[in-house]
C-alpha positions as CSV (number, residue, x, y, z in Angstrom):
1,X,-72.6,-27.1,34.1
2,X,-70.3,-27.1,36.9
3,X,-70.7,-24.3,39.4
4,X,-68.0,-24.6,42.7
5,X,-66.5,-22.1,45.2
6,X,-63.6,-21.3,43.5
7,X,-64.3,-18.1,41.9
8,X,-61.5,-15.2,41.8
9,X,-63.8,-13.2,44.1
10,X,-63.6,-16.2,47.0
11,X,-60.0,-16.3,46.3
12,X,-59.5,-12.3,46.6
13,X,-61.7,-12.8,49.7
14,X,-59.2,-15.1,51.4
15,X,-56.2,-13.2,50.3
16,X,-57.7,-9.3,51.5
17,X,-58.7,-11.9,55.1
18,X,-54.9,-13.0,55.2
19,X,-53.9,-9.0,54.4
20,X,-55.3,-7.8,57.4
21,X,-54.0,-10.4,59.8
22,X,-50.6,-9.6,58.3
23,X,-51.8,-5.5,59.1
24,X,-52.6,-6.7,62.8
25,X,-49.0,-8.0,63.6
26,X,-47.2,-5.1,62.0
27,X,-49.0,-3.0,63.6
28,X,-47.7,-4.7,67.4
29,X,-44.2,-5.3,66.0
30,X,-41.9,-2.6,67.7
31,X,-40.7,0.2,65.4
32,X,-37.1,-0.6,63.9
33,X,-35.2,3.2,63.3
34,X,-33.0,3.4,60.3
35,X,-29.5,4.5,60.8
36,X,-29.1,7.9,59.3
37,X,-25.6,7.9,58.4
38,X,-26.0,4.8,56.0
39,X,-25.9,5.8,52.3
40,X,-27.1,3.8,49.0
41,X,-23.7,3.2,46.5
42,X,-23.7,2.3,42.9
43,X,-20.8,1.3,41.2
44,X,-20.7,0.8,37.7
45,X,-18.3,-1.9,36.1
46,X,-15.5,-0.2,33.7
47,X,-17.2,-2.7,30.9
48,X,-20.7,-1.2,32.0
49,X,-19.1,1.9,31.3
50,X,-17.4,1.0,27.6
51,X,-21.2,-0.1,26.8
52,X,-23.0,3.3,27.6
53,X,-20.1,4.8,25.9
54,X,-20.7,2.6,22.6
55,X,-24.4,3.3,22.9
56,X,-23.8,7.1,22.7
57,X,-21.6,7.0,19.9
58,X,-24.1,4.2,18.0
59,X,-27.0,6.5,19.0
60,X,-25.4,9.6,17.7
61,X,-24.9,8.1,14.2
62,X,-27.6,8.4,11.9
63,X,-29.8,6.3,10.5
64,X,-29.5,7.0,6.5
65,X,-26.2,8.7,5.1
66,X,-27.3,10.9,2.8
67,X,-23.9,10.6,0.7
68,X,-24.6,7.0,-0.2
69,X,-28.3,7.7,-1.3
70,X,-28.0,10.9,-3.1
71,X,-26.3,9.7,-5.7
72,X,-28.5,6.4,-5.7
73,X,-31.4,9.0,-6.4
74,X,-29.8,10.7,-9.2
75,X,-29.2,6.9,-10.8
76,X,-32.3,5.9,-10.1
77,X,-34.5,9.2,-11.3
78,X,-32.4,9.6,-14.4
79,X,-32.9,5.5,-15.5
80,X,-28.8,4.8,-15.7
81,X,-29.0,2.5,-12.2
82,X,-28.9,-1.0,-13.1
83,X,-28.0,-4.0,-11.0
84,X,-27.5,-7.4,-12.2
85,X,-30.0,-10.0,-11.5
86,X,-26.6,-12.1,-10.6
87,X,-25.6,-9.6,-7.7
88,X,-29.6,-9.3,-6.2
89,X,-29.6,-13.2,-6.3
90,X,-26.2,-13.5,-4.8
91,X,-27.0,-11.0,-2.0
92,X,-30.2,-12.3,-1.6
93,X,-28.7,-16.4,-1.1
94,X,-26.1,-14.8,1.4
95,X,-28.2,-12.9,3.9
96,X,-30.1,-15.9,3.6
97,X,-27.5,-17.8,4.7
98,X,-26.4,-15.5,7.3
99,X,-30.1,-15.4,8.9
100,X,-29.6,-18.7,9.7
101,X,-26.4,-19.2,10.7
102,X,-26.9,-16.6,13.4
């Protein structure tokens, strides 16, 4: 067993020591005033601007559109939805493919 000096309390120790030397010299340094007529700007790009705008509309579209999966319902509940195993395996290969492309 190896027991030495280096604990996390020692090093907090040094690091609260070195905190209030740094308090101490603030303390002397001479007060600096702020100039009251300075204002904070933002400006955001026109491109900044297209992206918020593409968010909002993104955001405002929803997530399932119930036109497509009504009628998938009614298919599926009444038995007359059927899907080739050739089209599964075919959509299946290419979003593999896609995956890992991108």
């Amino acid at each position: 067993m190896n027991i030495s000096d280096s604990s996390p309390v020692h090093d907090l120790a040094g690091l609260l020591a070195g905190l209030q030397d740094v308090t101490k010299i603030s303390a002397k340094a001479p007060k600096v005033e702020s100039k009251p007529d300075t204002k904070d700007q933002v400006r955001i790009s026109a491109r900044a601007k297209q992206f918020h705008r593409a968010y909002e509309l993104v955001a405002q579209v929803p997530d399932i559109r119930p036109e497509k999966v009504a009628p998938l319902q009614q298919a599926i509940a009444s038995g007359t939805y059927n899907v080739r195993g050739e089209q599964v395996a075919n959509k299946l290969i290419a979003h593999t493919i896609l995956d890992t492309i991108l």
